[in-house]
C-alpha positions in Angstrom: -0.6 -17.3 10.3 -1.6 -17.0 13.7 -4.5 -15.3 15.0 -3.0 -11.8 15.9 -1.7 -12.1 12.6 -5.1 -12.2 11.4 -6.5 -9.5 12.9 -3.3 -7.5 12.2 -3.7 -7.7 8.6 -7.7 -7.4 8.3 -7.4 -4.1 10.4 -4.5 -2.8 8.2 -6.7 -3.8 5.5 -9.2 -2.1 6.2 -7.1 1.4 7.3 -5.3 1.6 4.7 -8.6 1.3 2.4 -10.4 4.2 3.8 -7.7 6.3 3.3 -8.6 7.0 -0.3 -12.5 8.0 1.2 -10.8 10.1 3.5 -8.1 11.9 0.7 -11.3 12.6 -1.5 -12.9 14.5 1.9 -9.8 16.2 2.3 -8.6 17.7 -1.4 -12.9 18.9 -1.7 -11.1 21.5 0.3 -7.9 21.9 0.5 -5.0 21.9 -1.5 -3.4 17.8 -2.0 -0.1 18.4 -1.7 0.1 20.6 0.9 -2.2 18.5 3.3 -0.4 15.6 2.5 2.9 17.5 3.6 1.2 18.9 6.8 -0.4 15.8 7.7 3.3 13.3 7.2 4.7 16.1 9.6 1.9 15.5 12.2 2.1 11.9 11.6 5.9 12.0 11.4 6.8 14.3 14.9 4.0 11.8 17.0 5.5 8.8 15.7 9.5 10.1 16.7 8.3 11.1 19.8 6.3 7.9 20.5 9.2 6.3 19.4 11.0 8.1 21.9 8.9 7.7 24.7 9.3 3.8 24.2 13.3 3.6 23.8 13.4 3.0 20.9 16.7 4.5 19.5 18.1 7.2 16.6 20.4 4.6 14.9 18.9 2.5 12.2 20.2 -0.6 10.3 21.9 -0.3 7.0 18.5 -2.0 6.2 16.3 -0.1 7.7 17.8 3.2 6.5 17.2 2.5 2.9 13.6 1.5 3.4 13.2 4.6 5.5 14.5 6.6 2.7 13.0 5.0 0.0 9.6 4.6 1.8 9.2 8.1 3.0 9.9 9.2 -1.3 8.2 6.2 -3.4 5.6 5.3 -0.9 4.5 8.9 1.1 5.5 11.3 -1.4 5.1 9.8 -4.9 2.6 7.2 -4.3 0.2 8.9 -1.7 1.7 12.4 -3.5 -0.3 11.4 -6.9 -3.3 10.1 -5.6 -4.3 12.9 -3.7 -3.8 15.2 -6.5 -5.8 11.8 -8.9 -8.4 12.2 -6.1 -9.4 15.9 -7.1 -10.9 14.5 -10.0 -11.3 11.2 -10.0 -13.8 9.2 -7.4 -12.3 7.3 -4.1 -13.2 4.2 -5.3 -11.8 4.0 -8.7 -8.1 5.0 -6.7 -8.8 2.4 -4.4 -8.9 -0.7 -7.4 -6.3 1.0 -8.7 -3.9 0.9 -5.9 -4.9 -2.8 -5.4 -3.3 -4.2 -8.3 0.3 -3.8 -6.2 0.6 -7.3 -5.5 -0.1 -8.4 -9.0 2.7 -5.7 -10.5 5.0 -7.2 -8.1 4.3 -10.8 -9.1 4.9 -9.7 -13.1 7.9 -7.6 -12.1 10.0 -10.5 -9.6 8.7 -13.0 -12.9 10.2 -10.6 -15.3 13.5 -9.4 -13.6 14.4 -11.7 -10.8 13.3 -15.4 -12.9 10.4 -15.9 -10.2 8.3 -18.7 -11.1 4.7 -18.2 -10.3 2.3 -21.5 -10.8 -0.7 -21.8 -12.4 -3.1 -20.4 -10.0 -0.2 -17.2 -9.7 -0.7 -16.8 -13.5 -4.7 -17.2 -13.4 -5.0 -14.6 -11.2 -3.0 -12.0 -13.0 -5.1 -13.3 -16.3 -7.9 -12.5 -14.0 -6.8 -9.1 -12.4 -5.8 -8.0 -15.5 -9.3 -8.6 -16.8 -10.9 -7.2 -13.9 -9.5 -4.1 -13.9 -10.1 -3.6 -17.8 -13.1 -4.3 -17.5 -13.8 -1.4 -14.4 -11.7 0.5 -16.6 -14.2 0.3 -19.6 -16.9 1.6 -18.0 -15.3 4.2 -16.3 -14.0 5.5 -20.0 -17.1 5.1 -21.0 -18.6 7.4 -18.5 -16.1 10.0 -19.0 -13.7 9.5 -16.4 -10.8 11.7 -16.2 -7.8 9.9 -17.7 -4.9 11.9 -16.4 -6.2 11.2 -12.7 -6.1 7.6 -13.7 -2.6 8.1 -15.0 -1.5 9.9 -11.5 -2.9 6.7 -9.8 -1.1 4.4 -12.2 2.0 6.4 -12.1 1.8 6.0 -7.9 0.8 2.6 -7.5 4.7 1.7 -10.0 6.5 3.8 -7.6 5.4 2.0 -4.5 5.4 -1.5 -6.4 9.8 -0.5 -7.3 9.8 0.5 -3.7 8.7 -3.0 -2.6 11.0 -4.4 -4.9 13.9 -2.9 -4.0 13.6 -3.4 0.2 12.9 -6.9 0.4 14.1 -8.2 3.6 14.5 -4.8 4.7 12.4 -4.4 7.9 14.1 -6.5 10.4 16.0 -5.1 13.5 13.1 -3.3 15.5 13.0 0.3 15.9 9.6 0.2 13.6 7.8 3.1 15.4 11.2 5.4 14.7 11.1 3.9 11.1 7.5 4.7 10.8 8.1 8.4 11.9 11.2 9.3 10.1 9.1 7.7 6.4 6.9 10.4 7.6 8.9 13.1 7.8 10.9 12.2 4.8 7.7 12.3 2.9 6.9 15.7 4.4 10.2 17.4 3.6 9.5 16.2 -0.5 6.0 17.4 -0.5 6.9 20.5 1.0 9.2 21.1 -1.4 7.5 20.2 -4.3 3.9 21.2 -3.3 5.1 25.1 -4.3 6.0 24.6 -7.6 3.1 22.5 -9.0 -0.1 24.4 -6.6 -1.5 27.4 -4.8 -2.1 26.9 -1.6 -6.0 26.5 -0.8 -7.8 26.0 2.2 -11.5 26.2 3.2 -12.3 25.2 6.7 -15.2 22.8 7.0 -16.0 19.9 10.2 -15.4 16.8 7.2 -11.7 18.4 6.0 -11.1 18.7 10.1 -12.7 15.3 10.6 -11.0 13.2 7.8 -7.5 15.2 8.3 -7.3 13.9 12.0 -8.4 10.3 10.9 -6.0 10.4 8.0 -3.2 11.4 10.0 -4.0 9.0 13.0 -5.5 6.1 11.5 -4.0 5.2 8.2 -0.8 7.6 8.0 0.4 6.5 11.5 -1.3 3.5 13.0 -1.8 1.5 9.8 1.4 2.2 8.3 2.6 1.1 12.1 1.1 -1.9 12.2 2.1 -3.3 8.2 6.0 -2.9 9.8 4.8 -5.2 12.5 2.9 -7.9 10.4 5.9 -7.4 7.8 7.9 -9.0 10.4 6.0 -11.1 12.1 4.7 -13.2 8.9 7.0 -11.9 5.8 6.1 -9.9 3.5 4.6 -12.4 1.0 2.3 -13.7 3.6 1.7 -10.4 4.7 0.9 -8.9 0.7 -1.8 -11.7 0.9 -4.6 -8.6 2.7 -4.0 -6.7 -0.2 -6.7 -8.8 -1.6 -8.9 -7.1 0.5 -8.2 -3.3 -0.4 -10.9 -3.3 -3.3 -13.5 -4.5 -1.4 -13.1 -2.3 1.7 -12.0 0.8 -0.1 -15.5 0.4 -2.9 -17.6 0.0 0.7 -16.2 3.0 2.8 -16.8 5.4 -1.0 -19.9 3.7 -0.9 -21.1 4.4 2.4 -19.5 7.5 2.9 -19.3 9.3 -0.3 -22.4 7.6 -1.9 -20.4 6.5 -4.6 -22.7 3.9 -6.9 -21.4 1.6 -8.7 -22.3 -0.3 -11.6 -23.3 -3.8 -11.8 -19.7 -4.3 -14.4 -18.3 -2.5 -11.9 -18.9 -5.2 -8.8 -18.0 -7.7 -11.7 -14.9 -6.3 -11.9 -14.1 -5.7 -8.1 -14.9 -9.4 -7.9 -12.5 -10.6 -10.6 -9.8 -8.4 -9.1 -10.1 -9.5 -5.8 -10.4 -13.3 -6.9 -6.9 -12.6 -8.9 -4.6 -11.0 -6.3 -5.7 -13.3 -3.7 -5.0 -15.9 -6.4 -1.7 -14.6 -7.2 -0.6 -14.1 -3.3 -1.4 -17.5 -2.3 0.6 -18.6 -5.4 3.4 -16.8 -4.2 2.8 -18.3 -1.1 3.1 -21.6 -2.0 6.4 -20.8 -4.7 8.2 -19.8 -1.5 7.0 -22.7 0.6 7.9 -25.0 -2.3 11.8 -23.5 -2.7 12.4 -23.6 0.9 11.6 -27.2 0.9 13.6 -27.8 -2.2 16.7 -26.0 -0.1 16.3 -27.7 3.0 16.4 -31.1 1.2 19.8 -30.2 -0.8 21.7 -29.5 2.2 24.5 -31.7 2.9 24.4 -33.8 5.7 26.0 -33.6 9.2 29.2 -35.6 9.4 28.8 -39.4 10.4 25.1 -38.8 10.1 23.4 -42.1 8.4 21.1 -42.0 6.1 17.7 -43.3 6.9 
């Protein structure tokens, strides 16, 4: 992992964390669904036309149509679609650990469909996550947090870990920006479908909802979502999976210093242990893949009239 790499993945990081603080500004006073819908057609129409503007063309891969498609429902309207309806009543924080675990549901699901080995220090850290996150949750409980927000965030953060399941190897052949914008608009047409059924429209002008719906549009719908394409191909998306790590820790700061959400000392335990366990279980990941590749490599046959050392 190079240097761009780097700072690729600690600035998507850190995006796509202060998403949630800006989603809890944002549904204070306006309807969720419907400013998700208006802001993935913002988002969406400035990434086509970007897209546009730098050549990129219409025509997709076979590949990169079914991410698009399953991207723009699972990830834009289910995922983001349920946390910004969690985020009326729960706090930006608690989404933010929620969302994190990702990388640990993916680890459990390839182990428990696909046979995928994880070592020790793989299984540790989902002991640990798993620990973590029980233990934020008890105190939350405790404190009367509001359980069916908590469910929206857990029902989300499954239909973006199926999503990564299912488009593995998915986001080669370039055209990202054109992939980026049609996820977008995709995402739109759901919402706007489905944003009728289930709420009233509701909007009460302020400077933070105009504020945090620019930056949410510009920031982490378009230009982080932009940039995890990128790093997706430039490192894989194992290697790529390993910044998740990071998403508790950025997205408790930015509630913190934004939204002055406090925090527990169980609380910082617990952001701690889940931190610790999906880096844990990322790097163990890493190291599975490294390990199989190297198996493979030795197994293949040798080039005719090639002696052996």
């Amino acid at each position: 992992m190079d240097l761009r790499a780097l700072a690729m993945g600690l600035a998507f990081a850190f995006m796509w964390s202060s998403a949630f603080t800006s989603a809890r500004i944002i549904v204070a006073d306006a309807s969720p669904l419907y400013s998700l819908a208006f802001r993935f057609l913002i988002s969406g129409l400035i990434g086509v036309a970007v897209a546009r503007y730098l050549g990129q063309s219409w025509r997709l891969t076979r590949g990169q149509m079914k991410a698009t498609i399953v991207f723009g429902i699972c990830q834009n309207a289910l995922y983001l679609g349920l946390n910004f309806v969690a985020m009326e009543s729960i706090e930006a924080s608690l989404a933010a650990i929620i969302a994190s675990t990702m990388p640990m549901l993916v680890a459990i699901a390839l182990w428990a469909v696909y046979g995928e080995r994880l070592p020790r220090l793989g299984v540790a850290g989902l002991i640990a996550g798993v620990i973590g996150v029980a233990l934020i949750m008890g105190t939350r409980i405790s404190a009367g947090v509001d359980l069916f927000g908590v469910m929206l965030c857990g029902i989300g953060v499954l239909a973006l870990t199926l999503a990564t399941l299912a488009l593995r190897g998915a986001t080669s052949g370039g055209n990202y920006m054109m992939v980026v914008g049609l996820q977008m608009l995709i995402g739109s047409a759901v919402l706007f479908v489905v944003a009728p059924m289930v709420e009233t429209f509701r909007l009460e002008p302020s400077w933070p909802l105009a504020l945090a719906f620019v930056y949410t549009t510009l920031v982490p719908g378009l230009t982080a979502t932009f940039i995890w394409v990128l790093l997706l191909n430039r490192i894989g998306a194992v290697r790529a999976a390993t910044f998740h790590f990071l998403n508790p820790v950025f997205g408790v700061a930015v509630a913190s210093v934004l939204l002055g959400e406090r925090l527990g000392v169980l609380d910082l335990v617990g952001v701690a242990i889940v931190t610790f366990g999906i880096l844990a279980v990322q790097l163990a990941r890493q190291k599975a893949q490294a390990d199989t590749a190297t198996t493979a490599t030795r197994t293949l046959p040798e080039a005719p009239g090639r002696a052996r050392p």
